[in-house]
C-alpha positions in Angstrom: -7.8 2.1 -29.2 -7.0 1.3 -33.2 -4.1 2.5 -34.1 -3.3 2.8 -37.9 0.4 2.4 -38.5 0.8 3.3 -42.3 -2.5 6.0 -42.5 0.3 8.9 -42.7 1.7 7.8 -45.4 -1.4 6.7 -47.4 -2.7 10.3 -47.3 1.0 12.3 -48.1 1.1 10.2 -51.1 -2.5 11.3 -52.1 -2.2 14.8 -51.0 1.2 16.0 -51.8 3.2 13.4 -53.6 0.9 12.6 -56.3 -0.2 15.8 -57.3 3.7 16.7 -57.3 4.6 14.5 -59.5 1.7 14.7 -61.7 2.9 18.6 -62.4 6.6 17.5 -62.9 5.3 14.5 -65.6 3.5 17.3 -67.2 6.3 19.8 -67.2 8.7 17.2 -68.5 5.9 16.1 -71.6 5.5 20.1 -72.7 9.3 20.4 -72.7 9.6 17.4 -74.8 7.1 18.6 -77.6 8.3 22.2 -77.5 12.0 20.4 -78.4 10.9 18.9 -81.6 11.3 22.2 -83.1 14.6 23.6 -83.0 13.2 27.2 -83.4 11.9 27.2 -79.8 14.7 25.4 -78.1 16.0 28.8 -75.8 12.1 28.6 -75.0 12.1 25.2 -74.0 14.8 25.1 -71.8 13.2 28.6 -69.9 10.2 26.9 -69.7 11.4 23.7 -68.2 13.3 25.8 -65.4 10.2 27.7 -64.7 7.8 24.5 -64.4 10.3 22.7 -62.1 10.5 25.7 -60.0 7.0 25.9 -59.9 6.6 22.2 -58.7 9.0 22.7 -56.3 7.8 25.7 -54.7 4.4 23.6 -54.9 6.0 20.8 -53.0 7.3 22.9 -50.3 4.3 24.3 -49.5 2.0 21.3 -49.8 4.5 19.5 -47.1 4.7 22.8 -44.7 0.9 22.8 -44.8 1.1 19.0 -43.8 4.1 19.4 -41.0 1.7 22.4 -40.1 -1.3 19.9 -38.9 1.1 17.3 -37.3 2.2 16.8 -34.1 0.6 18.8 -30.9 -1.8 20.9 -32.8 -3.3 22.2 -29.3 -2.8 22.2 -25.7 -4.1 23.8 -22.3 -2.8 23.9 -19.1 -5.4 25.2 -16.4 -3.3 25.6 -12.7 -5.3 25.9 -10.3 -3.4 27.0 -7.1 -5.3 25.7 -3.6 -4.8 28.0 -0.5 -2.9 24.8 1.3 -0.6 25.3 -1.4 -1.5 22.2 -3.2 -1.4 22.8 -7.5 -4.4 21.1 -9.0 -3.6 20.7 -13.0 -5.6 19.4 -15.9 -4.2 19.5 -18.9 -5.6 18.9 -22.9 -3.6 17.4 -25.1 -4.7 17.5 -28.8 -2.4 15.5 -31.5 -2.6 14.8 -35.2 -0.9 12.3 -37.7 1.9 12.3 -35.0 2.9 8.8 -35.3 6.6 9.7 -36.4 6.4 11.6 -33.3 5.7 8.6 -30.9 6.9 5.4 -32.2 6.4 3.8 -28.6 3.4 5.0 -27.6 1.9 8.7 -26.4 4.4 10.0 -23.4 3.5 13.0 -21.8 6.8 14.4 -19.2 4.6 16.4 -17.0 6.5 19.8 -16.2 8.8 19.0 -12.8 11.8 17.7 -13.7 15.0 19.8 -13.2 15.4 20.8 -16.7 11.8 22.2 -16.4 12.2 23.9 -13.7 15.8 25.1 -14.5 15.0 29.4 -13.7 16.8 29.9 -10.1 15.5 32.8 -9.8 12.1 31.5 -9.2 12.6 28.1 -8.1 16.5 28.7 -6.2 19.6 26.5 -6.8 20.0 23.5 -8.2 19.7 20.5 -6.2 19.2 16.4 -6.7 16.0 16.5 -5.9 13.7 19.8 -6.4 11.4 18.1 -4.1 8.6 18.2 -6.2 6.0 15.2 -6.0 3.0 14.9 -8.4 -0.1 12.3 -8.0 -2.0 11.4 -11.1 -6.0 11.9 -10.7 -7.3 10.8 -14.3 -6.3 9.9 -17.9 -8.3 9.8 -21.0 -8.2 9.5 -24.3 -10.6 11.0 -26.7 -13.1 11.0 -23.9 -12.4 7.1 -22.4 -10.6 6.3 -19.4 -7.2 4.6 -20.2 -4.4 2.9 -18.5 -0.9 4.7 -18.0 2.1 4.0 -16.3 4.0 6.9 -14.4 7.6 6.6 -14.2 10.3 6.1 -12.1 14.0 6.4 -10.7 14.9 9.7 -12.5 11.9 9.6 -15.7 9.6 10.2 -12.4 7.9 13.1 -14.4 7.4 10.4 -17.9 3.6 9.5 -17.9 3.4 6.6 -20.7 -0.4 6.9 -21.6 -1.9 3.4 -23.3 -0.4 0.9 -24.6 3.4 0.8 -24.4 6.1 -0.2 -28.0 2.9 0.8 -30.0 3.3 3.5 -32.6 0.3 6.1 -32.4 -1.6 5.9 -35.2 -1.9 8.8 -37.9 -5.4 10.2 -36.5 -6.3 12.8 -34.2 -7.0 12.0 -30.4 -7.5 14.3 -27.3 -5.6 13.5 -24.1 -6.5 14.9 -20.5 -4.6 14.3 -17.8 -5.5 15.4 -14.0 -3.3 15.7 -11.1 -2.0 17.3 -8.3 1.5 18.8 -7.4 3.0 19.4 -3.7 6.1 21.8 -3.2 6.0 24.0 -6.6 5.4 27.5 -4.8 8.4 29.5 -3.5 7.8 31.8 -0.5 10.5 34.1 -0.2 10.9 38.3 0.7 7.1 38.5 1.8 6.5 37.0 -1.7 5.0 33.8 -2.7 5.8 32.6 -6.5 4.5 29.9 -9.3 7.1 29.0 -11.8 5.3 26.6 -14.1 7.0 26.0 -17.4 3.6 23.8 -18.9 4.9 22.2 -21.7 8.1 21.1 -20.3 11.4 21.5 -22.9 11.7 17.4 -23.2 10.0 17.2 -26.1 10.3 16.8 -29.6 7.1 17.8 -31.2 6.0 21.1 -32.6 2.8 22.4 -31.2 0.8 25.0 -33.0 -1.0 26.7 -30.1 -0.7 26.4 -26.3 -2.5 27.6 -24.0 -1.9 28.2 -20.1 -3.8 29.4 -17.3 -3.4 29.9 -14.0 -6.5 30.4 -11.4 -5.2 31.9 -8.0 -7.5 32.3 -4.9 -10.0 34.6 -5.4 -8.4 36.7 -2.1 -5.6 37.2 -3.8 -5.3 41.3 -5.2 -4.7 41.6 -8.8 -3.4 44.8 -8.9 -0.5 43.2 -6.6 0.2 40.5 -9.0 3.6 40.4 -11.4 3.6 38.1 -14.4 6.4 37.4 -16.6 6.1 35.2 -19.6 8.3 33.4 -22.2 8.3 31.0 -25.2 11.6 29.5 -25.4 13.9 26.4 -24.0 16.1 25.9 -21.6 17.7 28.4 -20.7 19.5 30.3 -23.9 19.0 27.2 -26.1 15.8 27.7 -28.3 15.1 31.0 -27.8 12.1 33.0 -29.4 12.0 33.5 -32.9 10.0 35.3 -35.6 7.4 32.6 -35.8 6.5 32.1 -32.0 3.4 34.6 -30.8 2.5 35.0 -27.2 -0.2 37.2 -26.1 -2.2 38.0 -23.0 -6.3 36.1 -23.3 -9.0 38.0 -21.2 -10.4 35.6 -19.2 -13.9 35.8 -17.6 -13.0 34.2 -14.9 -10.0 36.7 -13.9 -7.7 33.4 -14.6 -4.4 34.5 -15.7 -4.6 33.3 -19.1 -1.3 33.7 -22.2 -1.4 31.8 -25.5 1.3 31.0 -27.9 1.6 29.8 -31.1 3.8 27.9 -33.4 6.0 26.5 -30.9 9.4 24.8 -32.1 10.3 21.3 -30.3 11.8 21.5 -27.2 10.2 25.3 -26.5 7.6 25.6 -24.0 5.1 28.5 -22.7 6.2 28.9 -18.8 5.0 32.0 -16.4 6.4 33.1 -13.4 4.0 34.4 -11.3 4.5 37.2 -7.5 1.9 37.8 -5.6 1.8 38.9 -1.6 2.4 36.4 0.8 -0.6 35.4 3.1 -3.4 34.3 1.2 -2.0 30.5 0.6 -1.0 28.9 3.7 1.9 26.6 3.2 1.8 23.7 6.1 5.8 23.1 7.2 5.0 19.3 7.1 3.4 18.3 3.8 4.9 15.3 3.2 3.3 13.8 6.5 0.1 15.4 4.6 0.7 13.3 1.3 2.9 10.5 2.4 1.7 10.2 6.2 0.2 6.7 5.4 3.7 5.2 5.2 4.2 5.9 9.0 0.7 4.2 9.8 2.4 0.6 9.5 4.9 1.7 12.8 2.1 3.3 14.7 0.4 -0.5 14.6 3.9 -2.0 15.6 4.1 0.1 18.2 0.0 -0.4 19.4 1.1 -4.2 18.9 4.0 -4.1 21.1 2.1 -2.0 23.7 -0.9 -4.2 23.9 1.8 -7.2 24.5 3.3 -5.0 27.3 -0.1 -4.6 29.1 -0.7 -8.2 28.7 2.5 -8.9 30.4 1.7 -6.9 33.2 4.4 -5.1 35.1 8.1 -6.3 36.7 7.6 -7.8 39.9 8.7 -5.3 42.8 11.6 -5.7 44.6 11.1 -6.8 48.0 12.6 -6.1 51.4 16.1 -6.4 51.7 17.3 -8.7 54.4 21.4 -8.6 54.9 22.6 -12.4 54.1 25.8 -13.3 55.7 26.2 -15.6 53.0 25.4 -15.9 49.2 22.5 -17.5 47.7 22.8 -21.7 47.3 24.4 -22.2 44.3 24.6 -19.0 43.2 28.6 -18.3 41.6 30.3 -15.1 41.5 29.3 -14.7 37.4 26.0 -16.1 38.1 24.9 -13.4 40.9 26.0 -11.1 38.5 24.2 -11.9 35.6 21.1 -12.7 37.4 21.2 -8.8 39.3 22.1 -6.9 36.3 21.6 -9.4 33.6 25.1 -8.5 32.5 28.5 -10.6 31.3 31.3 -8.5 30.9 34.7 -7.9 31.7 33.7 -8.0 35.7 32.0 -11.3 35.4 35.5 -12.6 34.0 37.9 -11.1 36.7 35.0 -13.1 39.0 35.6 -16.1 37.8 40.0 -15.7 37.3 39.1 -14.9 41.6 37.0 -17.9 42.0 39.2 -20.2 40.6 42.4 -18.5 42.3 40.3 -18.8 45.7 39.5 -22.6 45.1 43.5 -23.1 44.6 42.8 -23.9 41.2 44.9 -21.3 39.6 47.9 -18.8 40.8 47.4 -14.9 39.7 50.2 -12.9 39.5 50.4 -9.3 38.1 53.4 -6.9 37.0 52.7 -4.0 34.8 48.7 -4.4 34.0 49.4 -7.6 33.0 48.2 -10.9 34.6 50.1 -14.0 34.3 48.0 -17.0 34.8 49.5 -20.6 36.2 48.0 -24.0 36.4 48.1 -25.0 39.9 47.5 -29.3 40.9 44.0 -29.3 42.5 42.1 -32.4 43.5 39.1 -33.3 41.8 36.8 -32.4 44.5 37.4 -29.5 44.5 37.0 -29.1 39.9 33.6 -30.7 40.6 32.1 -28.2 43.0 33.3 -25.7 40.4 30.4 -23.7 38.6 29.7 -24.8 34.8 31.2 -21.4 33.9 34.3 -21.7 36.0 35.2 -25.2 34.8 34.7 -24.2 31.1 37.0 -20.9 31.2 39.4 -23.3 33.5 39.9 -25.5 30.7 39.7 -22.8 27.8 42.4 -21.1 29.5 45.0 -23.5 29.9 44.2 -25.4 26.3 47.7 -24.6 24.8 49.7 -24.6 28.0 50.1 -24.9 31.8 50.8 -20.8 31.8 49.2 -17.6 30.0 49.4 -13.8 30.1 46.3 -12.0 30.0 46.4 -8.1 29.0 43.5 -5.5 28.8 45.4 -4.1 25.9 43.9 -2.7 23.1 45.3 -4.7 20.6 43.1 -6.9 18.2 44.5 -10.1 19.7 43.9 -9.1 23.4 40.4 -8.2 22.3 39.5 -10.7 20.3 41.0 -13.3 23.8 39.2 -11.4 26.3 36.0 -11.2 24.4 36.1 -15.1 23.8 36.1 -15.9 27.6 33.3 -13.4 28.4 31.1 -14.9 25.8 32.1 -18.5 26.8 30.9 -16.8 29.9 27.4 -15.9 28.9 26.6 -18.6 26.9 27.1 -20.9 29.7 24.9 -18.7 32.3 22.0 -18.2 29.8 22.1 -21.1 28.9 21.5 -22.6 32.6 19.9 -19.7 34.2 18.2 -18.0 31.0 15.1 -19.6 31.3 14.9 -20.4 34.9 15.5 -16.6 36.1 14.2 -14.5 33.3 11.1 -14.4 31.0 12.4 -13.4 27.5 9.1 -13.7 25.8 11.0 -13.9 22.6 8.2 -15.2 20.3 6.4 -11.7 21.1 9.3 -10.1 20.3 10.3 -12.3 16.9 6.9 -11.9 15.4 7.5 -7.8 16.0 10.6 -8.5 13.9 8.4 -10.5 11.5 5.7 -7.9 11.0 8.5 -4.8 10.4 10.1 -7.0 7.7 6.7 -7.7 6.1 5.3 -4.2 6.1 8.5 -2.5 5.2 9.6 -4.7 2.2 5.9 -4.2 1.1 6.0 -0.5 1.4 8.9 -1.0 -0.8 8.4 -3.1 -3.3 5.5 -0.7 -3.8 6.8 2.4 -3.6 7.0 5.8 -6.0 9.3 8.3 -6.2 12.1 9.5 -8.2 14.5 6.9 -7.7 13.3 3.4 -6.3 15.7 0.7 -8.1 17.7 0.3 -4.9 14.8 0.9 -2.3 13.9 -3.1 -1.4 17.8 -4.0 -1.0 18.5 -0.8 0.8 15.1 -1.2 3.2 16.9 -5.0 3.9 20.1 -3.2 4.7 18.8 -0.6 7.1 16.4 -3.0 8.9 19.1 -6.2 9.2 21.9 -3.8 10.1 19.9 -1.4 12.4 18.8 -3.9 14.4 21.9 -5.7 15.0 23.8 -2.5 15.7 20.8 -1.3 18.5 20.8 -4.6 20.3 25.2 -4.7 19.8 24.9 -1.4 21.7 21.8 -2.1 24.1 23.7 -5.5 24.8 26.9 -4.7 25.2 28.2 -0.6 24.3 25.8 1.0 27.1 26.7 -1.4 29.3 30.5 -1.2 29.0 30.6 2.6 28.7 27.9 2.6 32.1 30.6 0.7 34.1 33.9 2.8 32.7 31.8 6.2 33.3 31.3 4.7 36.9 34.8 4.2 37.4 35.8 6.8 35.9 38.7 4.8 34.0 39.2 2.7 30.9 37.6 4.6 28.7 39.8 5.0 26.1 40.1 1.5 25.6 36.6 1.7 24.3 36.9 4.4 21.3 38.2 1.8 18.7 34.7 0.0 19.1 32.6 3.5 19.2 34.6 4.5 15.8 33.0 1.0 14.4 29.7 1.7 15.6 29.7 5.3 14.3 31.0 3.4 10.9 27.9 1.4 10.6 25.8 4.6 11.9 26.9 6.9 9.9 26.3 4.3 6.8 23.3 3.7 7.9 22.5 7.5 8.0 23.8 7.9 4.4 21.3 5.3 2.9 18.3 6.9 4.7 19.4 10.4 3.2 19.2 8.4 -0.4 15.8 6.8 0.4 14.6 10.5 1.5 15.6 11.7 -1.5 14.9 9.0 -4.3 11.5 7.5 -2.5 10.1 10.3 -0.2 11.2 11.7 3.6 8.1 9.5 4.9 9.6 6.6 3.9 12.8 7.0 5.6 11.3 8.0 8.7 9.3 4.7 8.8 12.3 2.6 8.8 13.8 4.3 11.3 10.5 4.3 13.8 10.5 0.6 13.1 14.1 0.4 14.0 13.3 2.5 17.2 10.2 0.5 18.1 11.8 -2.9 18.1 14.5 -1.5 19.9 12.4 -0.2 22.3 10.3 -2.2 23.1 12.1 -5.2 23.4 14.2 -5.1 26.4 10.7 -3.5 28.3 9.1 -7.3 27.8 11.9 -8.6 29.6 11.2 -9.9 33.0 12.9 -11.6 35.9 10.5 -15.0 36.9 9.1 -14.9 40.8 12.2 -17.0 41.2 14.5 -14.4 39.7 13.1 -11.8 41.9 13.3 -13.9 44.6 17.3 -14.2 44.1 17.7 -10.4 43.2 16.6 -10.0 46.8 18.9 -12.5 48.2 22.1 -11.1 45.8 21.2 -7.2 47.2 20.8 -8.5 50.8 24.7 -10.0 50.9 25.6 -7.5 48.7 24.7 -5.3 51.5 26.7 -7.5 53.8 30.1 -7.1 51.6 29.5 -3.2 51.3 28.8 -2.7 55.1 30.6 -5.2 57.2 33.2 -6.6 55.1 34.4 -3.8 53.5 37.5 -3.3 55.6 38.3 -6.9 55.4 38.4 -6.5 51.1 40.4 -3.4 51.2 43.1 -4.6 53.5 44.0 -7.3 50.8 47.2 -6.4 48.9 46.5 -5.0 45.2 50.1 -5.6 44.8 50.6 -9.3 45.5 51.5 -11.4 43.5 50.9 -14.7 45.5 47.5 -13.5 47.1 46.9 -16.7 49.1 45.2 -15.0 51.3 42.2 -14.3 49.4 38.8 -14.0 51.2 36.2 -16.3 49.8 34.1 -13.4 49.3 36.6 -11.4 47.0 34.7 -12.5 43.6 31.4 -12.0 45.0 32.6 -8.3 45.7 34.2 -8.0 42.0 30.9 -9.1 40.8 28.5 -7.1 42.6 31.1 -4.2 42.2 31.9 -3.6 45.8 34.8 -1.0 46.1 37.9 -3.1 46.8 41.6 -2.5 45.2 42.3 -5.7 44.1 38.8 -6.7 41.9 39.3 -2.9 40.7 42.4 -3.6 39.0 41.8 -6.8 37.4 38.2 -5.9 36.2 39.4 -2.8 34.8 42.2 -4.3 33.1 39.5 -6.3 31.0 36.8 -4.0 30.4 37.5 -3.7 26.6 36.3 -7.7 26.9 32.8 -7.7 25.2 29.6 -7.2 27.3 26.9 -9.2 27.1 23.6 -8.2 28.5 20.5 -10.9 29.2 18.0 -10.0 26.7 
């Protein structure tokens, strides 16, 4: 499209200025002959008043005629209201020598923003987001398809139409814009209402006729049909005055149909319009309608990760349990733990503080919930036959001295110790019995991770709505946090509060970490409420199916090898043996002891595998606030 910068001025100057001054020069050269004689010089100076009140006057009305053919010099607004509640709009837009109007090209701010739809007695109390979403059909200019750019963040009603920093030129071109609106009827009191204010008050330019209509279903009754109309701004600003018309149009069609003329900047024709509820059918899920294709990208994750699952195939059955008199070969206390529940925790620690007390390695005494620790001479022999895990924490414990007092406090210090020996714990076990008694199938599992980062950040780099500036970093936020939080509390949280439920003590010492998980929850929560709101409700709901997918799904890939199996069964056969034969044996050593030399062999077995006994009791519970790790 030519645009012609300076053609405005070109034609004032021919139209009005010229002509204007051409009368004054005149004026002036009859004045100045008439003053040669001093007879006539009370005539002269009457007759130059006159002349230059003519020109003036002239002036004036040769520039009203002009401001009178610039600007908007017609517009229509046909509404048509679907029964699924849908608003399909196509609007005319006629301007003229409007360059001074639109120095940076031809914006249109289609009629939904807040201070367009500012009535609340049609469209009910203010709020961030009015919920209104719009989706552009077609735009043309002066009959030719042309480019535009829809805005965002909070300018999400600005259309820019053509090409952007370009003044319009001084000619006249038609404009027609097409598209559809979701959420702008009201159903209330049996009563279903269209507040559309179609020029919108955030504009600038004077418009000399506008024209709107509305087409309701033809099932609507018109007799039951209340219209109210109004020329104005918002609210009291603007009002009516003398020179703005409104009238009714007879329409053919039976459209609802009001015009108005001479319309001031920032005025606008609206109508709000009652008819009887019934005849449009509002669906109570419209954005799965409109935005539903954003939750298409987790329905394939979740097809992805099931198709993996099948492929799997299913855990391997447990098989007959056979009571074993003794433990599986080279199986320690931690390790039969973490290979029947695929757990490290605070239990898996008091196993091995037993382990190395029943080796002679170390001397346990307790006083008042606390355990006091002493490094005992033991011959090297007996170190060696040690499991990995045993020897590590051995060494870790006694690193700044022969003595130390352990505490299930829940001070930040005791936690922070605790939780160091417990993952010393499960980094040893995984790392020797991961692989060998579990099947992680972590690459299925990664590439899930891959794919929800992929389609998400797409999804938002792409996305429209009201306010999207922030939607990429706060889509990275959700996801990276999310994800660690889940697998925090499927790894470690669950597990914890499963075993303090079970003993039905200790679990107040958890609440410090559940208030930092609610923390990160309830942040979490917050930024999805800002992505509903700026981006669309879809679009929060598919960040948190992918977060509940990968969650999911990924401890359900997790299997124990034929040889893990194999184990389980030989860890639930003796752990039969501890419950029903030992037992009596366990719970006739002294809790109170504090030289228990006379520790069974089996004791840490029994703390492990969480046979009742006093003694494995007390210590494990006086570490449960020690971090739990869970085989994933």
């Amino acid at each position: 499209m030519r645009r012609r910068r300076h053609a405005g001025v070109h034609e004032w100057r021919q139209s009005i200025a010229i002509p204007c001054w051409r009368a004054a020069f005149s004026a002036y050269h009859g004045a100045y002959r008439l003053s040669l004689n001093p007879e006539a010089n009370v005539r002269r100076r009457l007759l130059i008043a006159m002349l230059f009140l003519a020109v003036s006057c002239l002036c004036r009305i040769a520039r009203a005629d002009t401001s009178a053919r610039a600007g908007i010099t017609f517009f229509r607004a046909d509404v048509t209201v679907r029964e699924n509640a849908t608003l399909e709009v196509r609007e005319e837009i006629a301007v003229r020598n409007a360059s001074s109007y639109y120095k940076h090209g031809f914006q249109r701010d289609l009629p939904i923003s807040l201070t367009d739809r500012w009535d609340t007695r049609y469209v009910g109390t203010y709020q961030k987001d009015n919920g209104i979403r719009v989706k552009i059909l077609e735009v043309t200019e002066d009959g030719q398809r042309v480019n535009y750019e829809q805005g965002k963040r909070y300018g999400y009603a600005q259309l820019f139409i053509g090409a952007r920093n370009v003044a319009l030129d001084s000619g006249e071109h038609r404009f027609v814009i097409r598209y559809t609106v979701d959420w702008a009827l009201i159903s209330r009191a049996g009563r279903d209402t269209l507040y559309w204010n179609a020029v919108g008050t955030e504009r600038t330019v004077p418009i000399a006729e506008a024209i709107l209509a509305v087409h309701l279903p033809a099932a609507v009754p018109s007799e039951n049909i209340e219209v109210e109309p109004r020329v104005g701004g918002l609210g009291g600003s603007f009002p009516r005055r003398p020179e703005n018309t409104i009238e009714r149009v007879d329409d053919a069609s039976g459209a609802i149909v009001y015009r108005a003329t001479n319309m001031n900047p920032r005025q606008s024709l609206s109508l709000a319009i009652t008819w009887p509820s019934g005849y449009i059918h509002m669906p109570r899920f419209v954005f799965l309608r409109r935005e539903g294709g954003a939750l298409i990208a987790p329905a394939l994750l979740f097809l992805y990760y099931l198709i993996a699952w099948v492929w799997i195939g299913p855990e391997h059955k447990p098989g007959a349990f056979v009571a074993r008199y003794e433990p599986p070969e080279g199986i320690s206390p931690a390790a039969a733990r973490y290979i029947a529940s695929g757990a490290t925790d605070g239990r898996s620690f008091a196993a091995v503080i037993a382990q190395l007390a029943v080796h002679g390695c170390i001397r346990v005494e307790s006083e008042n919930g606390k355990y006091t620790l002493s490094r005992l001479m033991s011959d090297r022999a007996t170190e060696a036959a040690l499991a990995p895990e045993e020897k590590f924490i051995l060494s870790l414990l006694f690193e700044d001295g022969p003595e130390i007092v352990l505490s299930g406090a829940m001070d930040q210090r005791n936690a922070a110790q605790n939780g160091r020996y417990v993952f010393h714990i499960h980094n040893e076990l995984a790392n020797q019995l991961g692989n060998k008694y579990f099947t992680r199938h972590t690459g299925i599992i990664a590439l899930g991770v891959l794919l929800t980062f992929v389609s998400a950040l797409g999804l938002a780099v792409t996305a429209r709505g009201r306010d999207t500036s922030a939607a990429v970093f706060t889509t990275l936020w959700v996801l990276f946090i999310g994800l660690m939080l889940g697998m925090m509390i499927e790894l470690s949280v669950a597990s914890t509060w499963k075993t303090a439920m079970r003993a039905g003590t200790g679990w107040i010492k958890l609440l410090p970490g559940v208030a930092a998980v609610s923390i990160f929850g309830g942040a979490i929560a917050f930024l999805l409420k800002n992505l509903a709101s700026g981006v669309s409700l879809s679009f929060s709901l598919m960040l948190v199916a992918f977060l509940l997918i990968n969650l999911g799904w990924g401890p359900q890939l997790k299997r124990k090898s034929p040889l893990g199996r194999q184990v389980s069964d030989q860890i639930a056969g003796f752990r039969q043996f501890l419950q029903k034969v030992d037992q009596d044996k366990l719970d006739r050593l002294n809790p109170a002891s504090n030289t228990p030399q006379d520790l069974d062999r089996f004791l840490p077995y029994a703390i492990a595998l969480e046979v009742k006994e006093a003694w494995g009791d007390h210590l494990s519970q006086a570490f449960l606030t020690a971090t739990t790790f869970v085989e994933n």
